[in-house]
C-alpha positions in Angstrom: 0.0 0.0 0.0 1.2 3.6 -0.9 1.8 5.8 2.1 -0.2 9.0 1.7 2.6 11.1 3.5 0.1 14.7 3.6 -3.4 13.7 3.2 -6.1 16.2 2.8 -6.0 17.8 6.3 -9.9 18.0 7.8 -8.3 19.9 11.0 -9.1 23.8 10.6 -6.1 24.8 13.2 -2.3 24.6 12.2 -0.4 21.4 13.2 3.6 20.8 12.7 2.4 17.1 11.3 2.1 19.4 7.6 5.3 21.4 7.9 8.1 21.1 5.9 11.3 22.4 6.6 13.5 23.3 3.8 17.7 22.7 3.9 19.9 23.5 2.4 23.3 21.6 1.3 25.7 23.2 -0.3 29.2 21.2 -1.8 31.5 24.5 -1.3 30.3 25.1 2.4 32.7 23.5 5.0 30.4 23.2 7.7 27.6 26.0 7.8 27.5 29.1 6.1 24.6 32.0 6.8 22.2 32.7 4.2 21.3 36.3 4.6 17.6 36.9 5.0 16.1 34.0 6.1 17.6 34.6 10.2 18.3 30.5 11.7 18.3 28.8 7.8 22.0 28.1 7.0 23.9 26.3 4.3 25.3 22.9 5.0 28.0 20.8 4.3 27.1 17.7 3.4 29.2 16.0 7.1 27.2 18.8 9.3 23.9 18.1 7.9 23.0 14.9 10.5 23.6 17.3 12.9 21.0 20.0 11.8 18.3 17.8 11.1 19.0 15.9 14.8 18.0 19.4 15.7 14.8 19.9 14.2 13.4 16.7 14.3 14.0 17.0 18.6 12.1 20.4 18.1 9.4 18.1 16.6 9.7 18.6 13.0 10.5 15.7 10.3 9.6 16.5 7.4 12.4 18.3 5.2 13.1 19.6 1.7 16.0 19.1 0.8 18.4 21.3 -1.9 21.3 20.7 -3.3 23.6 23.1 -4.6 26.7 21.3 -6.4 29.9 22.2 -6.9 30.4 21.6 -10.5 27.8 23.4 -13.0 27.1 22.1 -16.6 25.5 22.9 -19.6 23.8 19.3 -19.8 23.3 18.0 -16.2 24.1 14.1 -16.0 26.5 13.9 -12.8 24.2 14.0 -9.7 26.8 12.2 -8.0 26.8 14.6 -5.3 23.0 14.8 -5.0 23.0 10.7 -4.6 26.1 10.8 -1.7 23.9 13.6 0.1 20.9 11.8 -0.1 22.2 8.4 0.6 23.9 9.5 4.2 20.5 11.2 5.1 18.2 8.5 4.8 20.9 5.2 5.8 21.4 7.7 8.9 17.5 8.3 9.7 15.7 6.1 7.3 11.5 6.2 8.4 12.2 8.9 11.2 12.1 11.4 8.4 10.4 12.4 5.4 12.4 13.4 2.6 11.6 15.0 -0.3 14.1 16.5 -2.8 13.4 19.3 -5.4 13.8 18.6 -8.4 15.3 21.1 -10.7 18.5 22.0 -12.7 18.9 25.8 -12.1 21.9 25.0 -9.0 23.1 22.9 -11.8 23.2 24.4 -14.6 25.4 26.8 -16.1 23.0 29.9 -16.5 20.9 29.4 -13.5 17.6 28.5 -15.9 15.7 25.3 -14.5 16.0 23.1 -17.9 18.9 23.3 -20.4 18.7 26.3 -23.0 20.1 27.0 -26.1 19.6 30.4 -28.2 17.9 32.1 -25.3 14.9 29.3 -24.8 14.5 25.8 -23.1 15.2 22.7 -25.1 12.4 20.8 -23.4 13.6 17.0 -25.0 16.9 18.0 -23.0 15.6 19.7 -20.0 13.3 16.2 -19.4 16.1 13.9 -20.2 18.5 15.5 -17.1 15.7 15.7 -15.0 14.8 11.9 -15.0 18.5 11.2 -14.4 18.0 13.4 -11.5 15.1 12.3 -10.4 15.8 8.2 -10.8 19.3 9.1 -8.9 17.4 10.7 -5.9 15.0 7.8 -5.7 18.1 4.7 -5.9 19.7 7.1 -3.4 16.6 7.1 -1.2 14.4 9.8 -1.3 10.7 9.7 -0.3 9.4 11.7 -2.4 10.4 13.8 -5.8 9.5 17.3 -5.9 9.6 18.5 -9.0 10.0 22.4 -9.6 10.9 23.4 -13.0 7.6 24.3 -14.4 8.4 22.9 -17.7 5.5 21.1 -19.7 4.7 17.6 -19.1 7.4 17.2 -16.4 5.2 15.3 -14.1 4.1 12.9 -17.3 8.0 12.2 -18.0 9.0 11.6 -14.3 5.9 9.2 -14.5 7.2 7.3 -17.2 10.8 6.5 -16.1 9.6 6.1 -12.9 7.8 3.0 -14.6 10.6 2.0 -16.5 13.2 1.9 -13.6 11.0 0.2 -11.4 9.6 2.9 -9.1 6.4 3.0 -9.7 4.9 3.5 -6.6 7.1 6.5 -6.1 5.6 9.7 -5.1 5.7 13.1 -6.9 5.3 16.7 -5.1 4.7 18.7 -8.3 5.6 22.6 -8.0 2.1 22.8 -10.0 1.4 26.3 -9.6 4.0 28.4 -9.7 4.8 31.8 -10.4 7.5 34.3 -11.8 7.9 36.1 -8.7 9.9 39.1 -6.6 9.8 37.1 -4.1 12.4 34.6 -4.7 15.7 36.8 -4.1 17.0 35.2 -1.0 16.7 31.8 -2.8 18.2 32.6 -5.9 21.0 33.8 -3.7 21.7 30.8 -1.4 20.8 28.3 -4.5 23.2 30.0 -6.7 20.2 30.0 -9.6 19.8 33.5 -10.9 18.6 33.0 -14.4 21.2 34.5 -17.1 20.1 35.7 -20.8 16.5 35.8 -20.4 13.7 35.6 -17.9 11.9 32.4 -16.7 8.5 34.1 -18.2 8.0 31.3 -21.0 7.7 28.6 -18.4 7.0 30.2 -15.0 2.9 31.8 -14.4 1.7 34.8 -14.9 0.9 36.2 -11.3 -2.6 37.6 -12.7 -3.7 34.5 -14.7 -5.9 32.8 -12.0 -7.4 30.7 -15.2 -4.3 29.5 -16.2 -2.5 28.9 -12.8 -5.9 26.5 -11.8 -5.3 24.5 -15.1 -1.4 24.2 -14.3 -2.4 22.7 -11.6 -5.2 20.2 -13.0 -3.1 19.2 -15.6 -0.1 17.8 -13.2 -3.2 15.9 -11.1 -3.6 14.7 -14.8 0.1 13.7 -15.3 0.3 11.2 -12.3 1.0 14.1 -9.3 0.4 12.9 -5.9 0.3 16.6 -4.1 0.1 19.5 -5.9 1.3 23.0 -4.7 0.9 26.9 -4.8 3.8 29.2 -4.8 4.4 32.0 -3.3 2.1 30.9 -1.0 0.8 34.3 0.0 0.2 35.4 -3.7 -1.4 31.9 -4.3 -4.2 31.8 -1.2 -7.3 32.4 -3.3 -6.1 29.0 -5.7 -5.6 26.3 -3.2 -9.7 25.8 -2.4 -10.4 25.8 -6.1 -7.3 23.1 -7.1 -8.4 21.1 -4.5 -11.8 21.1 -5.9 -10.3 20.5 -9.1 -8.4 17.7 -8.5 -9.2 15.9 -5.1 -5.5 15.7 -4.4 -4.0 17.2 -1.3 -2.8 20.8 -2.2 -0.1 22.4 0.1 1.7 26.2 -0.3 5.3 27.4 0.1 5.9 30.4 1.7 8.9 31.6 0.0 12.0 32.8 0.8 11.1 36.5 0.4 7.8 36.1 2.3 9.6 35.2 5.0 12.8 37.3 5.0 10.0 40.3 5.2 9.3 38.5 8.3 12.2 38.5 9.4 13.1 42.5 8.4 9.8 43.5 10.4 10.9 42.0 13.6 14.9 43.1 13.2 12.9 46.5 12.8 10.9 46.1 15.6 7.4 46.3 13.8 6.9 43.1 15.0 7.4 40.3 17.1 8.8 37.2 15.1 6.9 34.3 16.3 3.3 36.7 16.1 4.3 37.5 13.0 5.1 33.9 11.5 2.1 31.9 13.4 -0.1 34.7 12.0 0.8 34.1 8.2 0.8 30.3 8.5 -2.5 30.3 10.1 -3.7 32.0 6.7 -2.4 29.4 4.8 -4.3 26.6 6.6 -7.3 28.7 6.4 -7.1 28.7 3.0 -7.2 25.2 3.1 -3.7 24.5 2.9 -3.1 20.4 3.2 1.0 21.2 4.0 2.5 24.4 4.1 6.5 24.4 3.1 8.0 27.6 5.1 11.7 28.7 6.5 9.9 28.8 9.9 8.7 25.2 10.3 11.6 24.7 13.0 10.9 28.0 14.8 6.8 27.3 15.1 6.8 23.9 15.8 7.1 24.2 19.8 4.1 27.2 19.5 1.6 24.6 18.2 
């Protein structure tokens, strides 16, 4: 039987059972390194990153996102050998104690920081797919729960679904980044990820923020694809979607509050115009109002003992 690791969530108040905490682990980092913005979150190597999920999951949080920024960029990702030793030591180390999911994307990999391979200033889609089933097929040998996919390029979720078959995990789950937008909201990110797009935008495959229309049918069409949770991002941007996707689809539909969401957080407490934990409870609470089945933020670790 498939586990259903974030079921639709019936409960109206917020729970640390559907937060996610994001990490970070970065091949150049030594042991930690700040990321600015986002106050506790740090960069880790990949020998102090036991250590910082111990942490968390004693402050009652075990569900993580995990990203993975390597060393070595290339123009047509195929080495994720750094991706698989990462993953591998996690999960031998705390195998059913966590849940790990692992985005899925190539712009910490690639050369220009877009999330599929370009050439002449525009995605080669055959490519782009082809490097993120090696990706994704690495993660799963190397033990990852479940694949989150957040490129945004078309049919993703239909490809993943069809290597998945033919390397014999079928039964593997898929987070699909379904809805999501070009956003100013993604700085701090981009800056800790080391993915600021180069040559052109990431307008021809990332949504429109005022296309409600066509943000809905991203979503419906990655339920279509094989999806197992969908998602809205940025989450605050996104809280009128999630009711109507879940409606949609009938699959559990969570939101990321992204890194500039909650750096602003952050800036309005450092500036005394807030208190921190007020401040975060208060715009997670909104999320779950809105009917969010997970909620992916920076402050999962922080919360966690509030709840």
């Amino acid at each position: 039987m498939i586990k259903n690791y974030f079921p639709i969530d019936q409960s109206k108040s917020l729970n640390k059972k559907i937060l996610i905490q994001p990490l970070f682990v970065d091949q150049k980092v030594k042991n930690s390194k700040e990321i600015k913005g986002l106050g506790d979150n740090k960069s880790w190597s990949s020998s102090s990153i036991i250590k910082a999920i111990e942490k968390d999951l004693k402050k009652g949080i075990k569900n993580f996102l995990l990203f993975i920024v390597p060393n070595k960029k290339q123009k047509h990702p195929e080495d994720f050998s750094f991706h698989y030793e990462v993953i591998r030591k996690i999960k031998n180390y705390f195998g059913k104690d966590i849940v790990l999911l692992i985005d899925t994307c190539l712009c910490s990999i690639t050369v220009d920081g877009h999330c599929g391979v370009t050439h002449k200033k525009s995605i080669d889609l055959n490519k782009t797919h082809y490097s993120l089933g090696l990706a994704a097929n690495t993660y799963l040998e190397a033990g990852a729960d479940i694949i989150a996919p957040s490129d945004m390029m078309k049919n993703t979720t239909k490809y993943l679904r069809k290597i998945f078959v033919q390397n014999g995990f079928s039964n593997s789950q898929i987070m699909s980044y379904s809805t999501k937008f070009k956003s100013h909201f993604y700085g701090p990110f981009r800056d800790v990820a080391k993915s600021s797009p180069k040559g052109f935008d990431r307008s021809s495959y990332q949504l429109p923020v005022e296309d409600k229309v066509k943000a809905i049918k991203s979503s419906i069409n990655n339920a279509a694809q094989g999806a197992n949770y969908l998602m809205v991002k940025p989450g605050m941007t996104s809280i009128d979607l999630i009711r109507d996707i879940k409606k949609e689809t009938l699959l559990p539909t969570g939101a990321y509050q992204v890194s500039g969401e909650y750096a602003s957080l952050q800036m309005l407490s450092k500036a005394k115009f807030g208190n921190y934990v007020d401040l975060l409870l208060e715009s997670l609470t909104v999320l779950k109002r809105a009917q969010a089945d997970f909620i992916i933020t920076y402050g999962a670790r922080d919360i966690a003992k509030y709840l």
